[in-house]
C-alpha positions in Angstrom: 25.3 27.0 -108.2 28.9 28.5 -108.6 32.0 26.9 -107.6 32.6 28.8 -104.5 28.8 28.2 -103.0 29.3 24.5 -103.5 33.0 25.0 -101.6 30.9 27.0 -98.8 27.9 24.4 -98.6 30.5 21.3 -98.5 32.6 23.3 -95.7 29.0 23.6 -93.6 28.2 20.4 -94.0 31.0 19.6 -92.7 32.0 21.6 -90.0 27.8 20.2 -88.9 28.7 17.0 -89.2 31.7 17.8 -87.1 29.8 19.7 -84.7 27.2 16.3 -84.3 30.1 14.1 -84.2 31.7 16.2 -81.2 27.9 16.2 -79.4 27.6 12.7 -80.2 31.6 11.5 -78.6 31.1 13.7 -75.9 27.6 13.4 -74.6 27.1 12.7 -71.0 24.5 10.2 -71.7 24.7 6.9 -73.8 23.8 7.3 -77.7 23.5 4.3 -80.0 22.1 4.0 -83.5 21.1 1.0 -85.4 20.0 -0.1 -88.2 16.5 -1.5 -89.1 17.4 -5.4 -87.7 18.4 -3.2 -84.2 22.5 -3.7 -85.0 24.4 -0.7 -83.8 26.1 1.1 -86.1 27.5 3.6 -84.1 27.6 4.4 -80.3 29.3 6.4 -78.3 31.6 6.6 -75.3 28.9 6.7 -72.6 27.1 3.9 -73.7 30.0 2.0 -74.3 30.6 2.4 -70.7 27.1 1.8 -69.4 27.0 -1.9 -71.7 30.6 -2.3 -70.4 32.3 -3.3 -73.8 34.6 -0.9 -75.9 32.6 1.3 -78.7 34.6 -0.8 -81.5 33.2 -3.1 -80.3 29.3 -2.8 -80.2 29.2 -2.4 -84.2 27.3 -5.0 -85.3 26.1 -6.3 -82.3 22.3 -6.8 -81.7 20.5 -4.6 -79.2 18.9 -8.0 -77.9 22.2 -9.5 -77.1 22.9 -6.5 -74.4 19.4 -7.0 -72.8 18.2 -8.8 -70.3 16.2 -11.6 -71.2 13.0 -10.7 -69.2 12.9 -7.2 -71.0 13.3 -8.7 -74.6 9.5 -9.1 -75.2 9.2 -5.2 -73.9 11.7 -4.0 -76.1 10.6 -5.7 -79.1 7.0 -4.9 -78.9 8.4 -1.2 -78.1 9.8 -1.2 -81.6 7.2 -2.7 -83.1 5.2 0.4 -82.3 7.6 2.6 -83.1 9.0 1.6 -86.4 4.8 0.9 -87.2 3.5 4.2 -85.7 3.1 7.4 -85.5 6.9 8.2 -85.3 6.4 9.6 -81.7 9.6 8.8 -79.7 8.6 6.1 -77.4 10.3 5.9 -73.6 10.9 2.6 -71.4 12.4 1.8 -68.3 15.3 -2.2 -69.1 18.4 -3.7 -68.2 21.6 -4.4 -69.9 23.6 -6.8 -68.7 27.5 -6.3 -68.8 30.3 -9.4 -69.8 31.3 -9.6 -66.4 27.0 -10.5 -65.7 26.3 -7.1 -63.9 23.0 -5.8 -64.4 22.7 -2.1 -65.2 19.3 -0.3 -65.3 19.1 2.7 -68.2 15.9 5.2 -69.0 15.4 4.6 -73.1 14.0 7.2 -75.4 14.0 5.2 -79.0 12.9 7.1 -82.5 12.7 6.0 -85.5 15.3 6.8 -88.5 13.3 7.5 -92.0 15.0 7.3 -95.4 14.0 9.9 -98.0 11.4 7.1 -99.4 9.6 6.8 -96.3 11.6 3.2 -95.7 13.1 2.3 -92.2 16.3 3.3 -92.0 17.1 1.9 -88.2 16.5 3.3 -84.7 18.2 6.5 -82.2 18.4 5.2 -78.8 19.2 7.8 -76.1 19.9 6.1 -73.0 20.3 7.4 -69.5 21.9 5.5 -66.9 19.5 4.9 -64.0 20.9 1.9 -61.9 21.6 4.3 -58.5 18.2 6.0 -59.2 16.4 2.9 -59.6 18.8 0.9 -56.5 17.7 3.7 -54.4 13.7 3.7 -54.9 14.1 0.2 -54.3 15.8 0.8 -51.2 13.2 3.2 -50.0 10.5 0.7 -51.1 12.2 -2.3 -48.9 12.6 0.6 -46.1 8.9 1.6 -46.6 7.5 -1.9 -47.1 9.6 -2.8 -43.5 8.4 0.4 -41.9 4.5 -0.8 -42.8 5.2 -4.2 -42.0 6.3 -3.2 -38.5 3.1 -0.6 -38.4 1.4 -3.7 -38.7 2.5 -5.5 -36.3 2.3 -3.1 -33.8 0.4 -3.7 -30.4 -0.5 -0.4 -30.9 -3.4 2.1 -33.6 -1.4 4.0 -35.9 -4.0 6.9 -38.6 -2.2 8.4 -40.9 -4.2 11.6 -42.5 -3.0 14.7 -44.8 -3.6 17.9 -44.3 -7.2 18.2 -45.2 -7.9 14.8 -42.7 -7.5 12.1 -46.0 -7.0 9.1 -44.3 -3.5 7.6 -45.6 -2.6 4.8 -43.7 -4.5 2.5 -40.9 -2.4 0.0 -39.5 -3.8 -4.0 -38.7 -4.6 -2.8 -34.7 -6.5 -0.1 -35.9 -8.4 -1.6 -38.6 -9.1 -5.0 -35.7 -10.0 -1.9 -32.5 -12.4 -0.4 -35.2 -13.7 -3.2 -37.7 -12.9 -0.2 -41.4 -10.7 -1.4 -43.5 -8.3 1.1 -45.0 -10.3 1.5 -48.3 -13.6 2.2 -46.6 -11.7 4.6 -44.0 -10.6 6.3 -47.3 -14.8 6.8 -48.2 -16.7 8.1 -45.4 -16.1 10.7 -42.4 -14.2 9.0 -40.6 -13.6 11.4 -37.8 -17.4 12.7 -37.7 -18.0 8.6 -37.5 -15.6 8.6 -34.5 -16.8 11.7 -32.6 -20.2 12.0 -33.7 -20.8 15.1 -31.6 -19.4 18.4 -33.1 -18.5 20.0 -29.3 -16.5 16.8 -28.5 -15.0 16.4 -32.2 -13.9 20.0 -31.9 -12.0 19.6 -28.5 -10.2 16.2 -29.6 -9.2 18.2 -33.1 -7.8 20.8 -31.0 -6.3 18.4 -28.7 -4.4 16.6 -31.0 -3.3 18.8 -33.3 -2.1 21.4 -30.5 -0.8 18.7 -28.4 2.2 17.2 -30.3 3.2 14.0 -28.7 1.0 14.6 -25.3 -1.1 11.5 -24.6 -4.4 12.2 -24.2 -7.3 9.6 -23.1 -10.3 9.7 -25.7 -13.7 7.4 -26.5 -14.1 7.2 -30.0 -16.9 4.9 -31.4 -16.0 1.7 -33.7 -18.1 0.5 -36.5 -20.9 -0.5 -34.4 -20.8 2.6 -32.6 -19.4 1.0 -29.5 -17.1 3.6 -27.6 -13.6 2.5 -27.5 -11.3 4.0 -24.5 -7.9 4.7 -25.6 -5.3 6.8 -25.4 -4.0 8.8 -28.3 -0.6 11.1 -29.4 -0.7 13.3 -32.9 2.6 13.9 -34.4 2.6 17.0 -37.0 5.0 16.0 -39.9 6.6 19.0 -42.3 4.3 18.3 -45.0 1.1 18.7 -43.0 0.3 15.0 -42.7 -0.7 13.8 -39.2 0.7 10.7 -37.5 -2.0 9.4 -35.2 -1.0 6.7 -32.8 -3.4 5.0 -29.9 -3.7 2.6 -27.3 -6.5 0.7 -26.6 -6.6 0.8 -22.7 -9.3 -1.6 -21.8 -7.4 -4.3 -21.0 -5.6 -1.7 -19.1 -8.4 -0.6 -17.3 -10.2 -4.2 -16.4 -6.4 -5.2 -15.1 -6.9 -2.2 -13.0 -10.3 -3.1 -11.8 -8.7 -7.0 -11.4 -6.3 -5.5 -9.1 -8.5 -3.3 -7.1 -11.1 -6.1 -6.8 -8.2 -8.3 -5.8 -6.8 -5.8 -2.6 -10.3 -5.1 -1.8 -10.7 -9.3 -0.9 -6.9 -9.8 -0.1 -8.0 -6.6 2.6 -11.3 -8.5 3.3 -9.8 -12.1 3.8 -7.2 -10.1 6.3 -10.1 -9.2 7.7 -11.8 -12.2 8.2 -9.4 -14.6 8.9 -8.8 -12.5 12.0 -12.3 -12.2 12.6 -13.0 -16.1 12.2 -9.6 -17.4 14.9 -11.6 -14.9 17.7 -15.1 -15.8 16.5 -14.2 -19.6 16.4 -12.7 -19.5 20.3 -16.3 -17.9 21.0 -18.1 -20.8 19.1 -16.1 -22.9 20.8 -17.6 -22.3 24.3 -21.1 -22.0 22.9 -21.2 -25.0 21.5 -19.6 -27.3 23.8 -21.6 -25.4 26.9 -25.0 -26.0 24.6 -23.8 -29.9 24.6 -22.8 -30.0 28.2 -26.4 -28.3 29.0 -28.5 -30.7 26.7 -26.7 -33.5 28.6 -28.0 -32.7 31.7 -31.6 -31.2 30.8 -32.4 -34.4 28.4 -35.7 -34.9 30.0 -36.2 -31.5 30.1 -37.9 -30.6 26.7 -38.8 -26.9 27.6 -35.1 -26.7 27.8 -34.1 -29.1 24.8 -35.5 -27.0 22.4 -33.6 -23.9 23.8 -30.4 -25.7 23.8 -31.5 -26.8 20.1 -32.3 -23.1 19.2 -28.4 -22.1 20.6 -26.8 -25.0 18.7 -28.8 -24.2 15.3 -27.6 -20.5 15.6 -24.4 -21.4 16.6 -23.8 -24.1 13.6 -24.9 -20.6 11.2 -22.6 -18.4 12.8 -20.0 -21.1 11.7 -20.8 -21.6 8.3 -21.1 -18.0 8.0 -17.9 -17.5 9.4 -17.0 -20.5 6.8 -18.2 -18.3 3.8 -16.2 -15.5 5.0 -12.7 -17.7 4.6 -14.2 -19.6 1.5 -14.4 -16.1 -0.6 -11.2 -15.4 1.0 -9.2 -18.3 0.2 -8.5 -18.6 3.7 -9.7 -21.8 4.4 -8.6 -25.2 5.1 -9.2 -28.1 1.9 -9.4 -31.6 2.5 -9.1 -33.1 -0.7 -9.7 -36.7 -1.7 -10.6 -38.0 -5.3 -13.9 -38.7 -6.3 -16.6 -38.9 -9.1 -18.4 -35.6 -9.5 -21.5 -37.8 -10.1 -21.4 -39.6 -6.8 -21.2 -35.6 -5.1 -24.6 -34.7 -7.2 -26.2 -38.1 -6.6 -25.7 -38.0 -2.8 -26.7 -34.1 -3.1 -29.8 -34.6 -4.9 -32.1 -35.7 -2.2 -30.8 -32.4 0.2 -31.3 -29.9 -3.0 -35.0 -31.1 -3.8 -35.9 -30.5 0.1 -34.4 -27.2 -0.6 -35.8 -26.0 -4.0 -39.8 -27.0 -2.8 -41.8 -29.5 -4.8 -43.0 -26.4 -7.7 -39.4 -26.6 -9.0 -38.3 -29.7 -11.0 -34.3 -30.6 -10.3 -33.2 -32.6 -13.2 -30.3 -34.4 -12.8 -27.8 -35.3 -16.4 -25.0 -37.1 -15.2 -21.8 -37.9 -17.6 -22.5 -41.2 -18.5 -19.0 -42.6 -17.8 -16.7 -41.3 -14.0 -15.4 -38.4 -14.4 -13.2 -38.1 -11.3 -11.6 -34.5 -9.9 -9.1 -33.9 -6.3 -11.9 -31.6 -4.3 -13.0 -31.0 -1.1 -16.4 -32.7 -1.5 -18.0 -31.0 1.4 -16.6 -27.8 0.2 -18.3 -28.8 -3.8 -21.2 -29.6 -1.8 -21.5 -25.9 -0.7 -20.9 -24.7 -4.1 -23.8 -26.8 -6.0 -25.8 -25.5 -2.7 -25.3 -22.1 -3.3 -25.7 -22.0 -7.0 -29.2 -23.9 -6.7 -30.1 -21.4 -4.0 -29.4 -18.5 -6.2 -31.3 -20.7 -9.2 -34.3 -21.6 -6.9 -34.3 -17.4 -6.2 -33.8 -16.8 -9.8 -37.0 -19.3 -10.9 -39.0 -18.1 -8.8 -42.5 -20.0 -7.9 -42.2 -22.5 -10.5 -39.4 -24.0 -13.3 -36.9 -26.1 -14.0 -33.1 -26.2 -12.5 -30.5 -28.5 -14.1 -27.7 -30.0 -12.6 -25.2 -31.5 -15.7 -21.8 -33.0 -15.7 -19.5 -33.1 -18.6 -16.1 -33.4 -19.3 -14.2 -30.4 -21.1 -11.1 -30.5 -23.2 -8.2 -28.5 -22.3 -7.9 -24.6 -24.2 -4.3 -24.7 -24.4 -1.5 -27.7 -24.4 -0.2 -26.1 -21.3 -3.9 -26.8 -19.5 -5.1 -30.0 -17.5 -8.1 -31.9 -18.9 -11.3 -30.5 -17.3 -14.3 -31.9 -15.8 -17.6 -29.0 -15.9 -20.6 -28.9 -13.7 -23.4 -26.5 -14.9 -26.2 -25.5 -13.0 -28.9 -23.8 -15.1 -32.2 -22.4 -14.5 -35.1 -21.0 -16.6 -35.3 -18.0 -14.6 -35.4 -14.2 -14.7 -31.4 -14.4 -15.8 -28.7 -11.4 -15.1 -29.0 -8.1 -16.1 -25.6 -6.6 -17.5 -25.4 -3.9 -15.4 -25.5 -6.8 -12.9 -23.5 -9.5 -14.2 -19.8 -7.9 -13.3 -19.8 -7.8 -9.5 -22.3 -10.8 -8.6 -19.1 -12.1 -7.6 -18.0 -9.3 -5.2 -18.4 -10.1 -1.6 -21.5 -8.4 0.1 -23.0 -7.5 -3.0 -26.5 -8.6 -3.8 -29.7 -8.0 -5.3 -32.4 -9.2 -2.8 -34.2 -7.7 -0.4 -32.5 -6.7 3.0 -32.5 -9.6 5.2 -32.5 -12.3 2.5 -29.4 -12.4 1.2 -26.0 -11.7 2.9 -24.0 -11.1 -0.6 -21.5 -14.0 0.4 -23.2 -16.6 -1.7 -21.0 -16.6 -5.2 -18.3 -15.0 -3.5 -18.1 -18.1 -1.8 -18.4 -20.5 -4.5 -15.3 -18.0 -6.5 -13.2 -18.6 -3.9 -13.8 -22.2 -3.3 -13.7 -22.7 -6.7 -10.2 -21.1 -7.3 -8.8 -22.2 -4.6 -9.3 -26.1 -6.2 -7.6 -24.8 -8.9 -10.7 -24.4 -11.3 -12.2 -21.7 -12.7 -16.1 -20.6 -13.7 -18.0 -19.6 -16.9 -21.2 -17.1 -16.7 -23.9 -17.5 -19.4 -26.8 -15.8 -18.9 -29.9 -13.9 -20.9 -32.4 -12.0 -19.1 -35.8 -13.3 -19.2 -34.4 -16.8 -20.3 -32.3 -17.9 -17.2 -28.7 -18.4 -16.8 -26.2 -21.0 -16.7 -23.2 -21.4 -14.2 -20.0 -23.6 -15.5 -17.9 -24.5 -13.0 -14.3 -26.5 -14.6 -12.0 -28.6 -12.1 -9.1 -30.1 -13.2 -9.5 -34.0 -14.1 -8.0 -36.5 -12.7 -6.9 -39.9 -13.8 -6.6 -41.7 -10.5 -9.6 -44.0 -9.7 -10.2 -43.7 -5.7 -13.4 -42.9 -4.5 -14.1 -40.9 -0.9 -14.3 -43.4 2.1 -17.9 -43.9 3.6 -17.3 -42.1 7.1 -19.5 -43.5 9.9 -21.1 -40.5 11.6 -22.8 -42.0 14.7 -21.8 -40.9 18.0 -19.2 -43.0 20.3 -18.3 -42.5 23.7 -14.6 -42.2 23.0 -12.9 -42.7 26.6 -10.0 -42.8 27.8 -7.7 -42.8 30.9 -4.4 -41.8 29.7 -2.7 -38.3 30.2 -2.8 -35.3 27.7 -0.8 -31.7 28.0 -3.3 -29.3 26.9 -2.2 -25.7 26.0 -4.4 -23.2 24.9 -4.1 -19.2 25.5 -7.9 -18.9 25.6 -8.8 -19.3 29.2 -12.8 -20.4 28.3 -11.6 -22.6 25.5 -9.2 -24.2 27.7 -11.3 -24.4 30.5 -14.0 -26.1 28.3 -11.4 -28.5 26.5 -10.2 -29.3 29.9 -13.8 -30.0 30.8 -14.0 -32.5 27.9 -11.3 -34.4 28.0 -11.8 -34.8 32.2 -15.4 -36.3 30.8 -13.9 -38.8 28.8 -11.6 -40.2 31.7 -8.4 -38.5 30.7 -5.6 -37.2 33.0 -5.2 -33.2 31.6 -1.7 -31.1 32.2 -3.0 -27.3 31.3 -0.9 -24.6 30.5 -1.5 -21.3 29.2 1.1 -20.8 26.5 4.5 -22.2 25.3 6.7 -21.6 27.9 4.3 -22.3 30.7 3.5 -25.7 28.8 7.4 -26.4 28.4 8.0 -26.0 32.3 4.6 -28.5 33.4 6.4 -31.0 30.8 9.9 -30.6 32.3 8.2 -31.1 35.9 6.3 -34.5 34.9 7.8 -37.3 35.3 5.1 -39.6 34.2 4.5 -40.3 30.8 2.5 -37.7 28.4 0.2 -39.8 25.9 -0.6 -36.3 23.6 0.1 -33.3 23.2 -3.1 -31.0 22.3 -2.2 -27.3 21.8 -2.9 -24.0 19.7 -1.7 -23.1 16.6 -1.0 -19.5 17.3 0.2 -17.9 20.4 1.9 -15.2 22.2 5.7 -15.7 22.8 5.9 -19.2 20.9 3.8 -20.8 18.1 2.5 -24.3 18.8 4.7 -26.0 16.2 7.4 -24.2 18.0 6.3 -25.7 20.6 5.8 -29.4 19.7 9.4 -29.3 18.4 10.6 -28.9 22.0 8.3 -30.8 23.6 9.4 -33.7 21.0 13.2 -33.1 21.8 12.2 -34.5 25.7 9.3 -36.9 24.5 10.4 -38.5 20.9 7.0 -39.9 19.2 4.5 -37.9 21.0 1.5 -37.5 19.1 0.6 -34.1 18.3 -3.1 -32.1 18.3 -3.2 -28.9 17.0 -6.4 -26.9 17.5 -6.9 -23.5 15.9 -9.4 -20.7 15.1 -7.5 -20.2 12.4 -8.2 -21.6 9.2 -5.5 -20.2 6.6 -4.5 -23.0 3.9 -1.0 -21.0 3.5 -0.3 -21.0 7.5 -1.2 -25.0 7.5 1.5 -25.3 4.2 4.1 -24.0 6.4 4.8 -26.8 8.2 2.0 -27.2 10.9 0.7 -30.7 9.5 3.5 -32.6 9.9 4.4 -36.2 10.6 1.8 -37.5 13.2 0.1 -34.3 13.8 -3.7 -33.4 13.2 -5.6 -30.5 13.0 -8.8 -29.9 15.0 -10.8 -26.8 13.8 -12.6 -24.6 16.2 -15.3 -24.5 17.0 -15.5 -28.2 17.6 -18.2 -30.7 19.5 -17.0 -32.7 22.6 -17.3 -35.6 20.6 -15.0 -34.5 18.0 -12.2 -33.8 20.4 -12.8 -37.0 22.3 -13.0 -38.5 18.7 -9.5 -37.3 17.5 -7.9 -37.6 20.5 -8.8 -41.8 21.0 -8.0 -42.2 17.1 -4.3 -40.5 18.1 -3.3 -42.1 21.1 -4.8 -45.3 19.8 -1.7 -45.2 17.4 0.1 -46.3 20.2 3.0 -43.5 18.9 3.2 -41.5 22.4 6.3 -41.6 24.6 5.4 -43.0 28.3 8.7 -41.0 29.9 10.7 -38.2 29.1 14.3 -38.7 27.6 16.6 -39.9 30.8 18.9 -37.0 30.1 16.7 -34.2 30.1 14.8 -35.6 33.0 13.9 -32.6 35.0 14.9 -30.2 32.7 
């Protein structure tokens, strides 16, 4: 080789080397090169800038001392394989860390410098900076681990398929409605699973994917092939995947059912509370004209055992008339503490007369008290009922149990409970059954043994004492009724009342007001029997002017609840104003708890319910005048008022 072609090779060689230094200086990304112990020996401006220290720096510097200390072992085992392998460039995702302690993320590609012997000669990193790249995925993962987490939480089903109907995505609701889990969604059919038959899968493909956002009111099947009624929208994304989300509406629909159930006895109870205030005026007079009649026919049996015929039906119409308010929630509660085991014990002998000697009654009381507020004569017509219904269920011959328990409270909010059970061995409750044996009028026997009122009954009488029942039942192995009251911690027990019959007489004088011309007339006729002096009127006004024109003294007032023009609290207020510390009687037809709340039993007045016995009324009225709170003479002032 001449002169001049060393000159010309010389003059290449550098004008490359010129060329590589210009790439090197100017290169958009970060180049460094070290030598075999990883010290940069050269690097240029932009990785100067993405390590944050001046190029003049770096030489000399260990790669390791830039790095972050939890991508050291990476980066070293990286090299390891590269200075010891094939000579492939090998590529890795670490952070530097700057002076001032900010992190930086970079994209290395690192290959391996040979010397002519084959030795290492050091390393070519080409680094990329990556730290917005790798801040934003980051930012999408938070966004899309927020956006699942609330998908999660969702009261409502959210599917997420492709556009071949890949499931993507199931959401907790759906996964809990259905019982797959996401994986096994991801292996079988799901939507031939859901909509096993082709005509109805067809129309709820077309439905949904045609119908955008439109809700529209499906039954697909769960796991266990149960159908499921919801309501469902499809939302068509850009990319063909399909957004799914559902509402499971059968707590919808048994709310709905709740409420229907619920106007159809609020319209019921209207119903017969209004029937029971007329009906009870009619009792009334029956019953006090069978007692007048088997007064004065006692030696008369022929006649006695008519009379006893009349006061037996009558005493049914009542209680029927009795179950009608109970289901209703209409009635009157008298409640006093006491020990359910004392209410079964005194019960017992009455429900073994009832169930026949084939059936065995077996009695397991609680073996300490376990006192409740109830109206006991009220519990006693539940525990009647629900052995009737258990003596029907048995049939010929079995077993019937009567247990008491006491129950822990469900929540910290809840009261203490204390649970009777009834059970049987009988023929137990079909399902189709089971959800409206509660429903008024409803029943299974035959026409003319059963009016449906029975459990209807016992639910409202129930609820109304602030308790609540529990069905358990299996057909062909009997069933068991629950009923919970709350407990109570007080320790009184129900007064022993004395039920014989007293001639409760009397000579003092009584303003009786009653709308009802044949109730008056027969309270009138009572009161007259037991030696009392009776002012009648026929309503409020006409019962204000009698008072206002005697001027002897008025031992008791006995009047209506409800009547035209003025009610009869109404009216005890104004007869009070005259006559301060008259004893008051109310008498109604009416038996509504909510009317009584409202003010009618106040200080010193009682209630009578219609219908009522002579004796009762005689009974009340001694025990009230007895209390020696009447007024002898009106007020001076308003003395002929």
């Amino acid at each position: 080789m001449d002169i001049t072609d060393r000159a010309r090779d010389q003059e290449l060689l550098r004008m490359s080397e010129q060329r590589f230094r210009s790439v090197f200086e100017q290169s958009a990304v970060g180049i460094a090169i070290t030598d075999s112990g990883c010290r940069i020996v050269a690097a240029n401006a932009s990785f100067a800038k993405l390590v944050g220290r001046p190029a003049a720096q770096l030489k000399g510097i260990a790669v390791q001392e830039l790095t972050h200390p939890d991508d050291l072992s990476r980066m070293n085992a990286l090299l390891d394989r590269s200075a010891n392998g094939s000579g492939q460039p090998e590529t890795y995702e670490k952070r530097y860390v700057r002076p001032d302690g900010e992190m930086v993320w970079a994209r290395a590609t690192i290959s391996r410098l040979r010397q002519e012997n084959g030795g290492l000669d050091g390393y070519l990193a080409i680094v990329e900076d990556i730290t917005e790249r790798r801040r934003a995925a980051e930012r999408l993962e938070r966004q899309s681990e927020l956006l699942q987490n609330i998908m999660d939480h969702l009261p409502a089903m959210v599917l997420m398929v492709d556009a071949d109907g890949k499931v993507l995505y199931l959401n907790r609701e759906w996964q809990r409605v259905f019982g797959w889990t996401l994986e096994e969604a991801r292996s079988i059919e799901l939507f031939r699973l859901a909509f096993p038959d082709a005509k109805v899968r067809q129309r709820v493909a077309s439905a949904l994917v045609a119908g955008g956002a439109v809700w529209v009111d499906l039954e697909p099947l769960d796991r266990q092939g149960h159908p499921i009624p919801s309501c469902w929208a499809c939302i068509n994304l850009s990319d063909g995947t399909r957004l799914t989300i559902g509402k499971d509406v059968r707590e919808r629909q048994a709310m709905e059912q709740r409420i229907v159930q619920s106007q159809r006895m609020e319209a019921i109870g209207q119903l017969a509370g209004g029937v029971a205030h007329d009906f009870n005026n009619i009792l009334t007079v029956i019953t006090a004209c069978a007692s007048f009649v088997r007064d004065a026919v006692r030696d008369r049996t022929e006649v006695l055992e008519d009379v006893n015929e009349i006061q037996a039906a009558a005493r049914r119409a009542e209680a029927l008339t009795r179950q009608l308010l109970a289901f209703s929630r209409r009635q009157m509660l008298k409640p006093e503490t006491v020990d359910v085991n004392y209410v079964v014990h005194n019960l017992a002998k009455t429900l073994n007369r009832l169930i026949g000697e084939n059936i065995h009654l077996e009695i397991l009381p609680r073996a300490t008290p376990s006192n409740i507020v109830v109206d006991v004569h009220q519990l006693e017509q539940v525990l009647l009922n629900l052995v009737v219904n258990a003596r029907d269920a048995v049939g010929e011959a079995g077993t019937i149990t009567i247990a008491t328990e006491n129950a822990a409270a469900r929540s910290p909010e809840e009261p203490d409970w204390v649970a009777i059970s009834v059970s049987d061995d009988g023929i137990g409750i079909p399902a189709d059954v089971r959800d409206r044996i509660f429903e008024p009028f409803f029943t299974t026997k035959a026409v003319g043994k059963g009016t449906g009122l029975g459990l209807a009954t016992v639910l409202g009488i129930v609820e109304q004492s602030g308790g609540r029942i529990e069905v358990d039942s299996v057909v062909g192995a009997g069933s068991t009724f629950r009923i919970c009251l709350p407990q109570s911690s007080a320790r009184e027990l129900p007064s022993v009342v004395d039920d014989a019959e007293e001639d409760f007489k009397g000579t003092e004088t009584i303003l009786l007001v009653e709308d009802e011309a044949p109730v008056r007339a027969i309270a009138r006729r009572i009161l007259i029997q037991g030696g009392y002096q009776v002012i009648e009127a026929r309503h409020g006004a006409d019962a204000l002017r009698v008072a206002a024109g005697h001027h002897g003294p008025i031992h008791l007032l006995v009047t209506d609840v409800v009547m035209p023009q003025m009610s009869g609290r109404d009216l005890a207020r104004l007869v009070r104003t005259a006559r301060p510390g008259l004893p008051i009687l109310y008498i109604s037809g009416y038996t509504d708890d909510e009317l009584l709340r409202r003010g009618i039993l106040e200080t010193g007045a009682q209630l009578l319910r219609k219908p009522f016995l002579p004796v009762e009324l005689r009974k009340v009225v001694r025990e009230l005048i007895s209390a020696g709170q009447g007024c002898a003479t009106p007020a001076p002032m308003l003395r002929g008022a």
